[in-house]
Kinemage of the C-alpha trace (Angstrom):
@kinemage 1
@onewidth
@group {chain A} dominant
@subgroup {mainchain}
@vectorlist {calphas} color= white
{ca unk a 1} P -43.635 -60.422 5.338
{ca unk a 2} L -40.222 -62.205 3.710
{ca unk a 3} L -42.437 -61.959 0.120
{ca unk a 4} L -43.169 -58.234 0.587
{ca unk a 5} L -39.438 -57.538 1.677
{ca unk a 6} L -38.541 -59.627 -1.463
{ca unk a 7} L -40.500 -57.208 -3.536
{ca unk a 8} L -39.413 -54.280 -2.054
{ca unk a 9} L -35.951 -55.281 -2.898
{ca unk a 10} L -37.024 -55.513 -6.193
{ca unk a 11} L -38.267 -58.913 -6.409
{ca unk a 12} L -40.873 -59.948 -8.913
{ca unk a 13} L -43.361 -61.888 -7.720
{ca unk a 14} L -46.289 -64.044 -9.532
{ca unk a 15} L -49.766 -65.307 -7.933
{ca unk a 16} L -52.303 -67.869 -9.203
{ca unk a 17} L -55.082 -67.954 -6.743
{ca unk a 18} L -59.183 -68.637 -7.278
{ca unk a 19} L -59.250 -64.829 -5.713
{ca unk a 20} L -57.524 -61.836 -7.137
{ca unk a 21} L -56.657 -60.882 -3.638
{ca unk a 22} L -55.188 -57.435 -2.162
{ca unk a 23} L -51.713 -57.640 -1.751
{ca unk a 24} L -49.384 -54.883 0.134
{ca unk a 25} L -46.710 -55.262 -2.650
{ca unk a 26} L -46.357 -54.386 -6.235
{ca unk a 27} L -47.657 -57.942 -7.899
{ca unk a 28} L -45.540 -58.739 -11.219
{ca unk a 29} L -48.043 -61.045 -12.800
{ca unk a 30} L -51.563 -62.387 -11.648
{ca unk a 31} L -53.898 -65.599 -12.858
{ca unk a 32} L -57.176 -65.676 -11.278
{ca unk a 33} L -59.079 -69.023 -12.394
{ca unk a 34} L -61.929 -71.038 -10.144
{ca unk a 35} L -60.866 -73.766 -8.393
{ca unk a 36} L -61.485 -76.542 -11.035
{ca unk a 37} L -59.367 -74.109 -13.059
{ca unk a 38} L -56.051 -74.067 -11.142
{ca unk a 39} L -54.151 -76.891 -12.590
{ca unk a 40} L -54.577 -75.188 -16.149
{ca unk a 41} L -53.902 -72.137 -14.753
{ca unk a 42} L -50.602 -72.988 -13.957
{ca unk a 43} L -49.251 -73.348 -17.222
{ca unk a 44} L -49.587 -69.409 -17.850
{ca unk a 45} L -47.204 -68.304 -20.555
{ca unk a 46} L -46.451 -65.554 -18.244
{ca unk a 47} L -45.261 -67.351 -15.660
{ca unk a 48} L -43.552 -69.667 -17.540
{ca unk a 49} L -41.682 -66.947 -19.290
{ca unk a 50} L -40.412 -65.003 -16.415
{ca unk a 51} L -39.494 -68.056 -14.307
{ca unk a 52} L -37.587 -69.155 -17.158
{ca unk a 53} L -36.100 -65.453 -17.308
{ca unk a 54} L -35.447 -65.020 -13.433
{ca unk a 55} L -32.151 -67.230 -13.066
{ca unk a 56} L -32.873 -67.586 -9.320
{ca unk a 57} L -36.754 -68.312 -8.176
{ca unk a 58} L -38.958 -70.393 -6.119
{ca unk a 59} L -42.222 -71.408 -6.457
{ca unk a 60} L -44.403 -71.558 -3.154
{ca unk a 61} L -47.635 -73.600 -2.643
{ca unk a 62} L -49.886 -71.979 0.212
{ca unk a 63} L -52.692 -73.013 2.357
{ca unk a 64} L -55.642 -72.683 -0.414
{ca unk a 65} L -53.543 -74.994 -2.816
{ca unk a 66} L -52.824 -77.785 0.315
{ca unk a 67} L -56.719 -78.272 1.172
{ca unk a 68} L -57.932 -78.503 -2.477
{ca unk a 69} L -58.953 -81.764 -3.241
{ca unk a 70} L -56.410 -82.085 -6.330
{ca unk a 71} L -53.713 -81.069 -4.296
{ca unk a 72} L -51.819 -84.028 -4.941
{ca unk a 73} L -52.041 -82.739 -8.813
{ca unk a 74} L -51.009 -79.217 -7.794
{ca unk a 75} L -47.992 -80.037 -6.065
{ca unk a 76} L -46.935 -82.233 -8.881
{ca unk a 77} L -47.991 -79.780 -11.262
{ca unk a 78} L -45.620 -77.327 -9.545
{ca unk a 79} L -43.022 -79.415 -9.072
{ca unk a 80} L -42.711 -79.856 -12.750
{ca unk a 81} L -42.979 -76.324 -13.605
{ca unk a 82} L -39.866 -75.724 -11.012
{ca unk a 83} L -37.798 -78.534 -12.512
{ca unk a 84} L -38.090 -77.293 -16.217
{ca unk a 85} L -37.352 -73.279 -14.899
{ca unk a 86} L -34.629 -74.055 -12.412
{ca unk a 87} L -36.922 -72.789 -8.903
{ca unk a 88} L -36.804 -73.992 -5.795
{ca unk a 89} L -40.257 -75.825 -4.280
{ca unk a 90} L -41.696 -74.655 -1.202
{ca unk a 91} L -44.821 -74.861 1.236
{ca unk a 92} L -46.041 -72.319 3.257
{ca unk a 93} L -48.139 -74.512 6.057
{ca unk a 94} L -51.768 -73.795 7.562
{ca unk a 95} L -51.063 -73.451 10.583
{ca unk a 96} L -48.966 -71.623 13.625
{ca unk a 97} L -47.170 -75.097 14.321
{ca unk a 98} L -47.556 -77.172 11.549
{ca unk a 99} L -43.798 -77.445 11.119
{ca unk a 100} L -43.440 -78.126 15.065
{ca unk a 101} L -45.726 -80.851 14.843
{ca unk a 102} L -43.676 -82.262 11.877
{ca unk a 103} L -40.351 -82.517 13.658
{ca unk a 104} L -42.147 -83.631 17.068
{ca unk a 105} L -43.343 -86.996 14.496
{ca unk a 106} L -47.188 -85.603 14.592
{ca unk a 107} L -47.559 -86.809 10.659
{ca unk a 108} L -50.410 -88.650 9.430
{ca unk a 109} L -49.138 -92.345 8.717
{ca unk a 110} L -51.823 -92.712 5.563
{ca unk a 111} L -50.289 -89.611 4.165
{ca unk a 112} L -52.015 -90.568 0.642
{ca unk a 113} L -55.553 -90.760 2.142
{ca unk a 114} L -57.542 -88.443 4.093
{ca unk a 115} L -57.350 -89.181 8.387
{ca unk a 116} L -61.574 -88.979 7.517
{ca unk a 117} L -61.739 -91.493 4.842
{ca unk a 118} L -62.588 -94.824 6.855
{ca unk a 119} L -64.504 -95.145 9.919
{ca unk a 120} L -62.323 -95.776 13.204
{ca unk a 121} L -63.438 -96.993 16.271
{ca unk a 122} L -61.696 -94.066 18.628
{ca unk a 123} L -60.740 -90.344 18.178
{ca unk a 124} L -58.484 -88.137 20.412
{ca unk a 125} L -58.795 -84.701 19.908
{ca unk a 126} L -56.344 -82.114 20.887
{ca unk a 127} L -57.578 -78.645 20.726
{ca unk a 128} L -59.202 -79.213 17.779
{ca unk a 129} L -62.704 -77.616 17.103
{ca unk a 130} L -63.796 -80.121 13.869
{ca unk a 131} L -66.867 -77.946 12.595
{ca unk a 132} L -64.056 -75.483 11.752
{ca unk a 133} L -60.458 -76.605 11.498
{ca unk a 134} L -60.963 -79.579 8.970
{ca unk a 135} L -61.352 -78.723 5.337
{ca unk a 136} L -65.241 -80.485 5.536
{ca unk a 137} L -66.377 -79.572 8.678
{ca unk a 138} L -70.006 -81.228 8.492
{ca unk a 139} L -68.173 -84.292 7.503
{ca unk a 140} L -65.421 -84.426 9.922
{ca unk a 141} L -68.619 -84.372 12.994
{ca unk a 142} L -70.571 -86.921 11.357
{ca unk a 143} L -67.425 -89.109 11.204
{ca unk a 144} L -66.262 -88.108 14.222
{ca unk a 145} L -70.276 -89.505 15.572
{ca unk a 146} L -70.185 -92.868 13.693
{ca unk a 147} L -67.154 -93.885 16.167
{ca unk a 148} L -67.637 -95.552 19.661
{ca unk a 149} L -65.506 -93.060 21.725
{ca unk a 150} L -63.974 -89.802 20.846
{ca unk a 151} L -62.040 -88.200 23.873
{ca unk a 152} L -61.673 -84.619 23.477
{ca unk a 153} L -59.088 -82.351 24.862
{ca unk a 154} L -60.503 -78.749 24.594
{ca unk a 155} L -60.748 -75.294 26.420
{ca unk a 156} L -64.145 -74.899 24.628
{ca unk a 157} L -67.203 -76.197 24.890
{ca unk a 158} L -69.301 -76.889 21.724
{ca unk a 159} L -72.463 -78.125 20.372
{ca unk a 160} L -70.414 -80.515 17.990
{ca unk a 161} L -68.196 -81.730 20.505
{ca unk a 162} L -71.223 -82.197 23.181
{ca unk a 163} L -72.506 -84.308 20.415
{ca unk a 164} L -69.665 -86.224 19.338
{ca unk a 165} L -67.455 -86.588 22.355
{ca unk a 166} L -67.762 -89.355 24.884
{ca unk a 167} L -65.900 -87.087 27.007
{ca unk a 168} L -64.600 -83.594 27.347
{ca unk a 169} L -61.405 -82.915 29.201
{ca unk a 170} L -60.265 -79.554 30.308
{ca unk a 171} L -57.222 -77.687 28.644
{ca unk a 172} L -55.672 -74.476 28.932
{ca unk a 173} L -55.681 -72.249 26.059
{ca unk a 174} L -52.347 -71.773 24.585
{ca unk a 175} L -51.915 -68.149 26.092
{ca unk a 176} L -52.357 -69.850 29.638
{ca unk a 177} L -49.212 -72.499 28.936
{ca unk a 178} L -45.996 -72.592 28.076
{ca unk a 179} L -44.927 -73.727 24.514
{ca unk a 180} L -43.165 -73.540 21.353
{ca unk a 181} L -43.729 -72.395 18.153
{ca unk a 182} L -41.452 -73.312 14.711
{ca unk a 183} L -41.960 -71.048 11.697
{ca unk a 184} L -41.794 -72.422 8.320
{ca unk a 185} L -37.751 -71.549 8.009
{ca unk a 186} L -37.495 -73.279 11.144
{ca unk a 187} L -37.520 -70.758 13.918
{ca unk a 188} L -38.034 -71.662 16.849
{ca unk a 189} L -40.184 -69.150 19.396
{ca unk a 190} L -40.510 -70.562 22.965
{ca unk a 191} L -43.164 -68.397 25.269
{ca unk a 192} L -44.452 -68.625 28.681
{ca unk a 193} L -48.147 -68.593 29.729
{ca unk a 194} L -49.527 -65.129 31.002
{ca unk a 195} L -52.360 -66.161 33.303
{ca unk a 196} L -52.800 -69.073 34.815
{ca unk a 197} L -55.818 -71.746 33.506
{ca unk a 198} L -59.258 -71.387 34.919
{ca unk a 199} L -60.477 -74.242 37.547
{ca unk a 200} L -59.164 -77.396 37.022
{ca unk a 201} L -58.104 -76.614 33.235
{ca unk a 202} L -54.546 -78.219 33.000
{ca unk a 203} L -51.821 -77.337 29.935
{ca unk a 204} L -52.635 -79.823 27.681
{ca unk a 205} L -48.905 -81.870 27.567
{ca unk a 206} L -49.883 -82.269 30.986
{ca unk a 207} L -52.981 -83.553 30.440
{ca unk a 208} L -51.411 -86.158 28.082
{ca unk a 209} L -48.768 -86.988 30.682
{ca unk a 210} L -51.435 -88.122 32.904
{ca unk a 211} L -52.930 -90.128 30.530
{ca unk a 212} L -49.997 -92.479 30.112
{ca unk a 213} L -49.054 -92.512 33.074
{ca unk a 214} L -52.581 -94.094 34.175
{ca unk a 215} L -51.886 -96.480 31.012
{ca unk a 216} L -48.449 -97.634 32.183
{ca unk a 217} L -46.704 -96.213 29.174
{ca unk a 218} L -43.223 -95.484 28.786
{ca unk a 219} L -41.234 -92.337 28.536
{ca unk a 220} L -44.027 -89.863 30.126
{ca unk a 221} L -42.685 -88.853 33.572
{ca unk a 222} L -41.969 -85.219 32.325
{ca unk a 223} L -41.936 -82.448 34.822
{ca unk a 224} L -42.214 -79.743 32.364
{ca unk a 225} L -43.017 -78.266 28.607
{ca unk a 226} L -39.233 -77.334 28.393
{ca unk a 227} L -38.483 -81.432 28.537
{ca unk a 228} L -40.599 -81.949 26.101
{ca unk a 229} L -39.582 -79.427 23.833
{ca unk a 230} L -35.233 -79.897 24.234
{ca unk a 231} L -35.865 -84.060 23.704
{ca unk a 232} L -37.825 -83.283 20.311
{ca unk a 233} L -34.947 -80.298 19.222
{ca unk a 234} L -32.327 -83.136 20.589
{ca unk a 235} L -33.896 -85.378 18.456
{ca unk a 236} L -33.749 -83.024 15.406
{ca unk a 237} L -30.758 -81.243 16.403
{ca unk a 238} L -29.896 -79.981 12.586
{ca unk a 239} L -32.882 -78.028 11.865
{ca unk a 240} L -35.277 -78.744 9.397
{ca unk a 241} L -34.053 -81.374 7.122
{ca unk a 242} L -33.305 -80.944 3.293
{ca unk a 243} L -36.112 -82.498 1.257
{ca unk a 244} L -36.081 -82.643 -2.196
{ca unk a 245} L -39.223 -82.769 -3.819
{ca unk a 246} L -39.749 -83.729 -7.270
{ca unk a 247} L -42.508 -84.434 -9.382
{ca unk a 248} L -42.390 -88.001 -9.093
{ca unk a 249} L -42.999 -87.803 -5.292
{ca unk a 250} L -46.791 -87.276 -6.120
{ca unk a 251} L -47.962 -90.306 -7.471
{ca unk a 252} L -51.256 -91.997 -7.908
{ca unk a 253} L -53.513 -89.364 -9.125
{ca unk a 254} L -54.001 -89.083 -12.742
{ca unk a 255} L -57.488 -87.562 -12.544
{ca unk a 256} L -58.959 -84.247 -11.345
{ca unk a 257} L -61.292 -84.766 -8.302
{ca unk a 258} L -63.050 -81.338 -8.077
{ca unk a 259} L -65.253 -81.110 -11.107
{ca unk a 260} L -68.231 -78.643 -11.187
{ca unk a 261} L -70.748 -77.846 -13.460
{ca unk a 262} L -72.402 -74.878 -12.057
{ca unk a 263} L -71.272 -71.985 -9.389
{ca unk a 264} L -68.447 -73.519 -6.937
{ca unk a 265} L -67.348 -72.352 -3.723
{ca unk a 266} L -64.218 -70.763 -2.932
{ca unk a 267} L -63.746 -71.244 0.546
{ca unk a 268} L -60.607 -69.239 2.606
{ca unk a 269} L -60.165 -68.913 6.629
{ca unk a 270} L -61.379 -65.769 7.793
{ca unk a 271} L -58.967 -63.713 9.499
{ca unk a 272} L -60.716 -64.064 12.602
{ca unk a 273} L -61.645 -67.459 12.151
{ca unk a 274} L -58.156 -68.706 12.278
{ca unk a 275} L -58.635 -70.500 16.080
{ca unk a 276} L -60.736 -71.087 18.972
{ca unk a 277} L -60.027 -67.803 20.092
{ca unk a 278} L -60.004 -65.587 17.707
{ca unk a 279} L -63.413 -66.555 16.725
{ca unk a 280} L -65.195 -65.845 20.400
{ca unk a 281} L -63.778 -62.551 20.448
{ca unk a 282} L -66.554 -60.025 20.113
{ca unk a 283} L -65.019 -56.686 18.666
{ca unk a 284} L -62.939 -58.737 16.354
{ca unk a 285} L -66.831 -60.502 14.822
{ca unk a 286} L -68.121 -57.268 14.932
{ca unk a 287} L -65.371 -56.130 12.111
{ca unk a 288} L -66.015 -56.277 8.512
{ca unk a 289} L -63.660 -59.246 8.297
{ca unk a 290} L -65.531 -61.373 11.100
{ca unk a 291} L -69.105 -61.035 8.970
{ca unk a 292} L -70.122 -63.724 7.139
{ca unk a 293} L -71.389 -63.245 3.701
{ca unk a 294} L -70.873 -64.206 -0.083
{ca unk a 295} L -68.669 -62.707 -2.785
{ca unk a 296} L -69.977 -62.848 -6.325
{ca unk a 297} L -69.136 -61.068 -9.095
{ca unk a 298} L -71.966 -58.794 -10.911
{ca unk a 299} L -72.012 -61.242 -13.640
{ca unk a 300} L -72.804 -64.091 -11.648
{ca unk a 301} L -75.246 -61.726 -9.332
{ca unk a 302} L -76.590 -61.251 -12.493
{ca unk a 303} L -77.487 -64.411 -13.954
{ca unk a 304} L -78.667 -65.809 -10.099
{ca unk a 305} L -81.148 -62.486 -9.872
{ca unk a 306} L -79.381 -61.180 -6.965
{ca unk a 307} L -78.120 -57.478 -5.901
{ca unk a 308} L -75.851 -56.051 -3.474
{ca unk a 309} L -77.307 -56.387 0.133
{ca unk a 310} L -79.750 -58.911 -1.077
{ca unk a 311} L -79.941 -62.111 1.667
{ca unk a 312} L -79.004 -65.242 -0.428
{ca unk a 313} L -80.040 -68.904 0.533
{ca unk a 314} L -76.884 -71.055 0.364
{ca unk a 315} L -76.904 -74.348 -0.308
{ca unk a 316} L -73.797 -76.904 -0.503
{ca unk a 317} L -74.191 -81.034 -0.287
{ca unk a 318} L -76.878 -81.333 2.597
{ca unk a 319} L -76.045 -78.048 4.282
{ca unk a 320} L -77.665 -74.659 3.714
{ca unk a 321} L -77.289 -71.345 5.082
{ca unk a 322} L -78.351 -67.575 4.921
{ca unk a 323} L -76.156 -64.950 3.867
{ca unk a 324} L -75.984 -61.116 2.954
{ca unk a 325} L -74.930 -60.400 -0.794
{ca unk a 326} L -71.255 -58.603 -1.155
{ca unk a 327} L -70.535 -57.947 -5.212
{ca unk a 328} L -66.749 -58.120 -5.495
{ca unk a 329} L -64.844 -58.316 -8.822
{ca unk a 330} L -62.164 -59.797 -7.615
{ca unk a 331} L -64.442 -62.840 -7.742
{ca unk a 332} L -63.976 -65.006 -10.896
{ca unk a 333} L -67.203 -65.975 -12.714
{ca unk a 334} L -69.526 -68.522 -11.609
{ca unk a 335} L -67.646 -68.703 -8.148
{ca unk a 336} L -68.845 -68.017 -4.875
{ca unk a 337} L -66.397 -66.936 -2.071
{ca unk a 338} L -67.181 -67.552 1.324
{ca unk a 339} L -65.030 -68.020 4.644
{ca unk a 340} L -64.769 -70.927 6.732
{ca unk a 341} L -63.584 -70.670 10.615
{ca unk a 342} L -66.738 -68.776 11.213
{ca unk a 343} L -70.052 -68.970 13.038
{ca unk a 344} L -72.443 -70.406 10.670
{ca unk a 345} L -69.561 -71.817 8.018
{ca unk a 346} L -70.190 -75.303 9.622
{ca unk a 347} L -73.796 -75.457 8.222
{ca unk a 348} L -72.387 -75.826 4.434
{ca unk a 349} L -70.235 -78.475 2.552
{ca unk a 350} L -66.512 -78.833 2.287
{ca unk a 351} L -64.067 -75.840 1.263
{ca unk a 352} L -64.419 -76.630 -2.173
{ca unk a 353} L -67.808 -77.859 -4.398
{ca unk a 354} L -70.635 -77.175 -5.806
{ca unk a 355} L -73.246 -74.509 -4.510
{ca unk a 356} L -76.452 -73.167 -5.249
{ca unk a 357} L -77.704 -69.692 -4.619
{ca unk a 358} L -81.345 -68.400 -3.903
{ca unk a 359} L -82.635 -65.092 -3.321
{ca unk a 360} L -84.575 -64.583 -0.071
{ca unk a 361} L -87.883 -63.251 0.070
């Protein structure tokens, strides 16, 4: 919404993305590469140029750029580009409370390695459906099974949580508690829940007061959300802080990770894939946006023997899946485009890879 106001105002504003997506602004300049491409495609001459020309600019990384597995390059990539042009760096984060989590301390201590790359002997899980809110979803459960205990906290049942979960505790859903949200400028939204939870469904911060409290741990005897929420704003009583990020910061990657040699995936949340609720709403699957199916171009239709409406065998690392043909332009060559967040989306590989496509019989 702040971009499109931007541009409104007059603002021009540049894209690189492995989707030349529909935007509800006028777009000044757009790169479309496949993901293996998107490091090169940052060095654009057009970009270059009219950052260098705009005398006040920032550049923004987004969600598709912060799960690719050369993010690390990306971000220093970008970093660069913003030191030589004189813009600002910023990050636009997944998720509804990303920044939230941040200030509250919620930060993965191995922030150079993957919370997935080594086994560990115990999971918690808070809300978190793993088929579809990690960036390798078929990964994340087998992972998630090679531990001894993985306590789940969860208003949904699942198949991979019945499977991977030594046990399944009860949460309200986060219209049924209260809460608080902070926005990526650092807003901060408090809300009340509308209903109360079904049965014996608790909020989960009470939930995890419980818990320590049964484990003798300090500093849990709150009475309410509200506590929780004033001791972490107390705690970070100026806001967001400055950070300063510089190409340096991104250190010990030299090499690209994604390499492909035939058709890769491009992988983006659906719209109504986006959470746990979202996704078991029926009207909202029913919509064009809440259908699964693959985006080629006609080129690549072309060259795999496939036609609009055709049924297409998907295949990715281990997983496979079958999916209705959509031929879409905006699709660069040898790339596939399909959503993850939805039904079925768990069956393939990670967001990003290699694929294989098949015409069904």
């Amino acid at each position: 919404h702040r971009i499109r106001k931007a541009a409104l105002a007059g603002a021009q504003v540049m894209t690189v993305n492995p989707v030349d997506f529909d935007f509800n602004f006028e777009v000044a300049e757009s790169v479309v590469a496949a993901p293996s491409r998107l490091l090169e495609a940052l060095d654009a001459p057009a970009i270059a140029e009219r950052l260098q020309a705009a005398g006040k600019a920032v550049i923004l990384i987004g969600s598709i750029a912060r799960s690719h597995p050369d993010y690390s390059l990306l971000a220093a990539a970008a970093a660069r580009l913003g030191e030589k042009h004189g813009a600002k760096l910023g990050f636009l984060p997944e998720a509804a409370n990303s920044v939230g989590a941040w200030l509250a301390g919620a930060v993965n201590s191995t922030a150079k390695a993957s919370l997935l790359a080594r086994p560990r002997k115990s999971w918690l899980l808070l809300g978190i459906e793993p088929e579809h809110d990690t960036i390798e979803g078929q990964s994340a459960v087998e992972r998630l099974g090679e531990s001894q205990h993985v306590v789940a906290l969860t208003a949904w049942r699942t198949l991979a949580l019945e499977q991977a979960a030594t046990v399944m505790l009860p949460i309200a859903a986060f219209t049924e508690t209260s809460g608080t949200l902070v926005n990526c400028q650092g807003d901060r939204q408090s809300f009340a829940g509308i209903v109360a939870p079904p049965g014996e469904a608790r909020p989960a911060w009470k939930v995890l007061r419980v818990l320590g409290n049964l484990l003798e741990l300090q500093d849990f005897g709150y009475t309410s959300s509200e506590e929780v929420r004033d001791e972490v704003f107390a705690a970070t009583a100026g806001g967001l802080p400055a950070v300063t990020v510089i190409a340096e910061n991104y250190v010990g990657e030299s090499e690209k990770n994604l390499g492909v040699d035939g058709l890769e995936r491009i992988s983006t949340v659906a719209p109504y894939g986006v959470d746990a609720l979202t996704r078991r709403s029926e009207p909202l699957q029913q919509s064009s946006d809440g259908q699964w199916s693959v985006h080629i171009n006609s080129a690549t239709a072309q060259l795999a023997g496939l036609a609009a409406g055709d049924t297409a065998f998907v295949k990715q690392g281990a997983g496979h899946i079958s999916s209705p043909v959509t031929i879409d332009e905006r699709v660069p060559d040898n790339c596939v485009w399909c959503a993850s967040g939805v039904p079925g989306s768990e069956n393939i590989g990670g967001a990003f890879g290699e694929v294989t496509l098949e015409k069904v019989s």
